[in-house]
C-alpha positions as CSV (number, residue, x, y, z in Angstrom):
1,X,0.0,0.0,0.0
2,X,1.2,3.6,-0.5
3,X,0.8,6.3,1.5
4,X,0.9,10.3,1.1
5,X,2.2,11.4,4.1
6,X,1.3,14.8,5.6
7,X,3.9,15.9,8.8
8,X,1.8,18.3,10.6
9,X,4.2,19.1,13.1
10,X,2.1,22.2,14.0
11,X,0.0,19.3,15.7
12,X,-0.2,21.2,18.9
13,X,-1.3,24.1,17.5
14,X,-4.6,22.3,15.9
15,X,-5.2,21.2,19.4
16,X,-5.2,24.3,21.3
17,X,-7.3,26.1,18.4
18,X,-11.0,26.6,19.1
19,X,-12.0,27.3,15.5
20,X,-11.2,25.3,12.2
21,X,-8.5,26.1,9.9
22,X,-6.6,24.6,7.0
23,X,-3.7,22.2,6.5
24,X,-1.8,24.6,4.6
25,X,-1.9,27.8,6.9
26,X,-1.4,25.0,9.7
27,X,2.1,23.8,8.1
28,X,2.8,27.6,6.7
29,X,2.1,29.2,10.8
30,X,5.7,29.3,11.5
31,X,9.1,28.6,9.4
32,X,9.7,25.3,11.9
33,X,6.7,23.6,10.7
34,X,7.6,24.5,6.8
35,X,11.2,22.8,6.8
36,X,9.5,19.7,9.0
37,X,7.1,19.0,6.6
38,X,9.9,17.2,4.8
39,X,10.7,14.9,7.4
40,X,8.9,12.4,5.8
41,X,11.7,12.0,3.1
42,X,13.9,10.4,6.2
43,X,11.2,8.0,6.6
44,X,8.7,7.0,4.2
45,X,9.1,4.2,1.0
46,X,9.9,4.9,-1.8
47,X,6.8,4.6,-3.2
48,X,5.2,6.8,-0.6
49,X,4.6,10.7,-1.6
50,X,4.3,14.1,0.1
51,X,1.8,16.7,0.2
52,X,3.5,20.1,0.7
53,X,3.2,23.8,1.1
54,X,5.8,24.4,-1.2
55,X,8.2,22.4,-3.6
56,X,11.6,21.9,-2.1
57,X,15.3,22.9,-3.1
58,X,16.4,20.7,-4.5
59,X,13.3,19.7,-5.4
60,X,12.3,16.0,-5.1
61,X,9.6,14.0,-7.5
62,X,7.6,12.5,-4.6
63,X,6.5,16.1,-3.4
64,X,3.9,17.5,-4.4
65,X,2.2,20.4,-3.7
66,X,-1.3,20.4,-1.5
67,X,-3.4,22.4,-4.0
68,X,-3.2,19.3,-6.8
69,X,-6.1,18.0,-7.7
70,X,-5.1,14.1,-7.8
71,X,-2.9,11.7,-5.8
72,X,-2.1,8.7,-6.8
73,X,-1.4,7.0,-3.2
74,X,-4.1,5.0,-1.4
75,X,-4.3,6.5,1.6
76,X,-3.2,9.9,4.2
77,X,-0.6,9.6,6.6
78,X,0.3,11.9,9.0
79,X,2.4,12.9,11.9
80,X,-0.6,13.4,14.1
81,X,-4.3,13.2,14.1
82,X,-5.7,16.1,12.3
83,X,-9.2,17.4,11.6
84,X,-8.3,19.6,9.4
85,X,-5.9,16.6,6.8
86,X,-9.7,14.8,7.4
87,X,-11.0,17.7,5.6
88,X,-8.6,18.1,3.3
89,X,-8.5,14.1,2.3
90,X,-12.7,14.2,1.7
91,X,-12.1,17.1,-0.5
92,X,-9.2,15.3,-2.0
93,X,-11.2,11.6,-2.6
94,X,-8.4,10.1,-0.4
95,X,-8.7,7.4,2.6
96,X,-7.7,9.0,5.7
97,X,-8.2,7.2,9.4
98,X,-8.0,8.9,12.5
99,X,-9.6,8.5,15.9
100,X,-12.1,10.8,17.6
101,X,-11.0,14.0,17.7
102,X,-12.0,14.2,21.0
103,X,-10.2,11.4,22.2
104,X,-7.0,12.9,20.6
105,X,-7.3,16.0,22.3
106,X,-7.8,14.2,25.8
107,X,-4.6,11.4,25.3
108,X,-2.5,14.7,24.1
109,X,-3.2,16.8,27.3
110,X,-0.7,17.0,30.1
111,X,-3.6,17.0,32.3
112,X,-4.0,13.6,31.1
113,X,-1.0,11.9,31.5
114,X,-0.9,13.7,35.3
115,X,-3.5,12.4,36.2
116,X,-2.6,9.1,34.8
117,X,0.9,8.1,36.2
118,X,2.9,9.1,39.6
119,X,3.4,12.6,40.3
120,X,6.6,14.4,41.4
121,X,6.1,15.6,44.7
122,X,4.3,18.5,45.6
123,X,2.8,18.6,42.4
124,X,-0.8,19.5,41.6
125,X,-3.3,20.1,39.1
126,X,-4.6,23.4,39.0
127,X,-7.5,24.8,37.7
128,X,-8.1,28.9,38.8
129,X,-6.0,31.6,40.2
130,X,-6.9,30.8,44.0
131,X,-5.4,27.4,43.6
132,X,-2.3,28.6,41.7
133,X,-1.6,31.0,44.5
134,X,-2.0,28.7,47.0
135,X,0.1,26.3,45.6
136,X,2.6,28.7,44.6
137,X,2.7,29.9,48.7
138,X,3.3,26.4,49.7
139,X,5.8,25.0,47.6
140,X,9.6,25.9,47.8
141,X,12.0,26.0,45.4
142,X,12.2,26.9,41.5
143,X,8.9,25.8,39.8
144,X,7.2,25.3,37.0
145,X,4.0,26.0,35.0
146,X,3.1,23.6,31.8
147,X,0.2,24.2,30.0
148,X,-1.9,21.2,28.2
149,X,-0.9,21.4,25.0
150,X,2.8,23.1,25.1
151,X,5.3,20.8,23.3
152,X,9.2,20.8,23.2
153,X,9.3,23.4,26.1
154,X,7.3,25.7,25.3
155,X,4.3,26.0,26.6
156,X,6.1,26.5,30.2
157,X,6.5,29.2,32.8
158,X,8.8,29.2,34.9
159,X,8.3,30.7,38.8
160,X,8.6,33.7,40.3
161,X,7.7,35.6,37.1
162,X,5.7,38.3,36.1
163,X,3.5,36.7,33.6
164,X,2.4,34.3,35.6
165,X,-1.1,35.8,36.0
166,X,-1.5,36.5,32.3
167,X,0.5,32.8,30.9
168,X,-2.1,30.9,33.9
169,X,-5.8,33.1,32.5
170,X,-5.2,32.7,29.2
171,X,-5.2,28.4,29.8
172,X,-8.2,29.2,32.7
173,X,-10.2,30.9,30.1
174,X,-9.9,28.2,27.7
175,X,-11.6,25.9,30.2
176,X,-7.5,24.0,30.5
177,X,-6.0,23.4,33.6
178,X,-2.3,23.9,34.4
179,X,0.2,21.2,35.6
180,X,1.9,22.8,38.8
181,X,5.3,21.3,39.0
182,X,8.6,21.6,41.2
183,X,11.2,21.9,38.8
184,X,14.0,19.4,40.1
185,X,17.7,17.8,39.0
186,X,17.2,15.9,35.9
187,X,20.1,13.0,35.7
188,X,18.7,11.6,32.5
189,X,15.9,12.4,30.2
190,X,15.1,9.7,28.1
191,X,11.9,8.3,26.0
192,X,9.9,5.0,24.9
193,X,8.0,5.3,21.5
194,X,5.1,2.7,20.9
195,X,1.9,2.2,18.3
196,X,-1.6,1.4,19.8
197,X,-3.4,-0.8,16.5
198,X,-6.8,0.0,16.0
199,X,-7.8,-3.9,17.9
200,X,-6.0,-2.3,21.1
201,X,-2.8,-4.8,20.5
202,X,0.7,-2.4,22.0
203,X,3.5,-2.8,19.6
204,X,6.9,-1.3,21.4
205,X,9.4,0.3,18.9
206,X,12.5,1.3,20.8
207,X,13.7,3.8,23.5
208,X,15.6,6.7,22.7
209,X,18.0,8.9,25.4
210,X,16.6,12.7,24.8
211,X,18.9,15.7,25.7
212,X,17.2,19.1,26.7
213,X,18.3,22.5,27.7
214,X,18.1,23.9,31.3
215,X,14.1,24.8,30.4
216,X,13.4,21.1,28.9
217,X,13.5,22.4,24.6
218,X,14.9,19.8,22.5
219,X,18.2,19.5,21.1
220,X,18.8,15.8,19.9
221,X,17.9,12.4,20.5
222,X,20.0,9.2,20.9
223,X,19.8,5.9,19.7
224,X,21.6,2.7,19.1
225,X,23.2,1.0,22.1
226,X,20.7,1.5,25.2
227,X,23.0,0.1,27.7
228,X,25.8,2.5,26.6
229,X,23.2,5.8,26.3
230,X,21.6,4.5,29.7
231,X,24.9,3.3,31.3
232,X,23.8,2.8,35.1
233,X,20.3,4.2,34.7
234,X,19.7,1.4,32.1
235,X,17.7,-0.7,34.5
236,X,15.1,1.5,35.2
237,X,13.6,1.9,31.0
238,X,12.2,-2.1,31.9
239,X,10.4,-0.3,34.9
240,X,9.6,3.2,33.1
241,X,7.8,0.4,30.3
242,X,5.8,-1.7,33.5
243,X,4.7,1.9,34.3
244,X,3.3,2.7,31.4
245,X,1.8,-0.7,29.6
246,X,-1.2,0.0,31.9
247,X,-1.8,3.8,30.5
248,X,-1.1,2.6,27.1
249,X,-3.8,0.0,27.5
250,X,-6.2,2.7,28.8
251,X,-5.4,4.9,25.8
252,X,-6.5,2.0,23.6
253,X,-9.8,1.3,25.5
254,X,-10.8,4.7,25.2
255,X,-10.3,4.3,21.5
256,X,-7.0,6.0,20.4
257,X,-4.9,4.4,17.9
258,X,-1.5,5.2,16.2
259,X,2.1,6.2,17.8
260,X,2.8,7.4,20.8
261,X,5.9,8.9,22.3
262,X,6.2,8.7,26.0
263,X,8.9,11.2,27.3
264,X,10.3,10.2,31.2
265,X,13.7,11.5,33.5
266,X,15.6,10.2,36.1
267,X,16.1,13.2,38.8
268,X,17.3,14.3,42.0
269,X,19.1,11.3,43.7
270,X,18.0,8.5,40.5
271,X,14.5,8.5,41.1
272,X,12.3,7.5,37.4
273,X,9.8,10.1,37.2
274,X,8.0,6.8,34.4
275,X,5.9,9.9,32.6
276,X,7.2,13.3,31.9
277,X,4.6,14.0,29.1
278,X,2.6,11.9,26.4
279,X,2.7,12.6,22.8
280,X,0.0,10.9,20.9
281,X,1.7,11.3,17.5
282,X,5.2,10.9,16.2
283,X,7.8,12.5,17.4
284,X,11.4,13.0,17.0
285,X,12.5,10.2,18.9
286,X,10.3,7.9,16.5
287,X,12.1,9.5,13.1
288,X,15.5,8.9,14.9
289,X,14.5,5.0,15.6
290,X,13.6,5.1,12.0
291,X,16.7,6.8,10.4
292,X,18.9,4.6,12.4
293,X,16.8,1.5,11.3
294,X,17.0,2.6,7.4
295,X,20.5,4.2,7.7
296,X,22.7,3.5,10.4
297,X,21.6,-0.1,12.0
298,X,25.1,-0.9,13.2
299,X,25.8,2.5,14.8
300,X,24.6,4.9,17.6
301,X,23.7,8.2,16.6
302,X,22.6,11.8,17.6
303,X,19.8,12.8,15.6
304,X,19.9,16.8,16.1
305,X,18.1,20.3,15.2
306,X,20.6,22.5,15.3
307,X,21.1,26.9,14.7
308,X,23.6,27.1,12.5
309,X,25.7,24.2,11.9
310,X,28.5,23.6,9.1
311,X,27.2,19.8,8.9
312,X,24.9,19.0,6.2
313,X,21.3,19.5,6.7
314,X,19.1,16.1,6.4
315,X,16.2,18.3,5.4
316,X,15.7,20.5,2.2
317,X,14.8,24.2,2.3
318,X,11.5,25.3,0.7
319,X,11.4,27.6,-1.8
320,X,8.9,29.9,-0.3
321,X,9.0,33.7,-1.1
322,X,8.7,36.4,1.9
323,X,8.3,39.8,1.1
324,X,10.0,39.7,-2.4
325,X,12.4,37.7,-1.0
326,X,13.7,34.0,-0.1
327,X,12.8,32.8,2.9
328,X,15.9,31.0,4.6
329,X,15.6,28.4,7.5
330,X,18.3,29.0,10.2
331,X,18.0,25.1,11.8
332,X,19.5,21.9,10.7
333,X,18.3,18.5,11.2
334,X,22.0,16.4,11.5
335,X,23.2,13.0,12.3
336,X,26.4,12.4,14.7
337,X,27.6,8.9,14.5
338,X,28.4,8.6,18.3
339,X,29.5,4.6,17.9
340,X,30.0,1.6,16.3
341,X,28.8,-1.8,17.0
342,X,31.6,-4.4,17.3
């Protein structure tokens, strides 16, 4: 079967809307979403296409652009769950499969997965500006603020700040609440990627070791050898996946089906925290599993997104114009071979 794949990385940003909008202006929001809509070139067949805002340099005969009128693939694919791709595919006379909206937007949330797994201590679910307040009183230390749908970092406030009463309303008024978090030591920051089929069956795909700035944004994931990424903290990923079997399982009941990333640290004196956050999608530690799969199965590697780098980007540009000029993408998406296998 082939598939026309669609990598809405602005998946977030469907979530969080409260009015309907179009796969294009979706993809075309921000200049990270434009250059990831090529990611699928690192992972899809060869007989697979790609539906894009723009044609890439150097351009590449599987793209092609959203606005055609016919594709001949048998079905969507996309990075995550998307009313909008629906839309689009109906309009387009293409197959396209995707759970209840609904039940996306509740498997995505933070509040979710909080409620879900352990917490750290002295953490809370808040839900108005008298609990914030209160919690913010009792609990020492640096803290943290993450809102529902915030992804890669952002999404985060951290305390004392200013903004705290605007960042907290703005989530209030949308009927979210906010996950109320000590912000500790991480030793490790590492995640598990999985697919829930549509009968319910839990199919693991790998583990990858994740390495964040200071305010948890992304910079690269590892793969390869576990034991050598994990070195000592190695035995707890059996324990992190024990922990969360039992949420996947939940996730499947309720009726959710496709990948799912599952993000989890070791922190303070090498305690798991089993679930930092749960992405209901792909994610970047699931195209790293896959490029080292298709490109580098007897090495460990550092798949990374880099500001200016002098190693070769992975990822075309898009040949998009910007007030009478081209529009340039400062990030690369590199691989670092970190090891060999023997």
């Amino acid at each position: 079967m082939s598939f026309l794949h669609i990598a809405n990385t602005n998946f977030e940003s469907e979530l969080s809307s409260t009015s309907p909008t179009t796969v294009a202006a979706l993809i075309q929001s921000h200049p990270i979403f434009m250059q990831l809509q090529f990611l699928p070139l690192l992972y899809s067949e060869a007989t697979d296409g790609i539906a894009v805002t723009h044609m890439p340099s150097p351009a590449f005969p599987r793209c092609h652009l959203l606005d055609e009128r016919n594709f001949p693939y048998e079905r969507v694919e996309s990075w995550g769950a998307s009313p909008s791709i629906a839309a689009w595919a109906q309009k387009k006379k293409l197959t396209y499969v995707m759970p209840e909206w609904e039940t996306v937007r509740l498997v995505n949330s933070k509040a979710f997965s909080f409620t879900e797994s352990p917490k750290l201590p002295g953490a809370a679910l808040v839900h108005s500006m008298d609990e914030l307040e209160k919690w913010q009183h009792r609990t020492e230390g640096p803290k943290v603020l993450k809102s529902c749908f915030g992804v890669s970092g952002k999404g985060h406030l951290f305390l004392p700040s200013e903004h705290m009463k605007r960042f907290a309303e703005q989530e209030f008024l949308a009927g979210r609440p906010l996950i109320a978090e000590p912000w500790v030591e991480r030793k490790l920051d590492f995640s598990t990627q999985w697919i829930i089929h549509p009968d319910q069956k839990i199919e693991y795909l790998g583990a990858t070791v994740c390495v964040n700035d200071q305010r948890g944004k992304y910079s690269s994931n590892k793969v390869g050898d576990l034991p050598f990424l994990f070195g000592k903290y190695f035995p707890f990923l059996e324990e992190h996946q024990e922990k969360v079997f039992p949420i996947l399982q939940k996730m499947g009941a309720l009726g959710y089906f496709g990948n799912v990333g599952i993000d989890a640290m070791i922190w303070g004196n090498d305690k798991l925290q089993p679930v930092v956050e749960i992405n209901a999608r792909k994610t970047m530690g699931w195209v790293a599993l896959e490029i080292s799969k298709r490109r580098f199965p007897k090495q460990t590697i550092a798949l990374s997104y880099l500001t200016k780098s002098n190693l070769s980007n992975l990822l075309p540009d898009a040949v998009v114009q910007k007030n009478g000029s081209l529009l340039h993408f400062s990030r690369k998406l590199v691989v670092e071979i970190l090891a060999n296998k023997s």
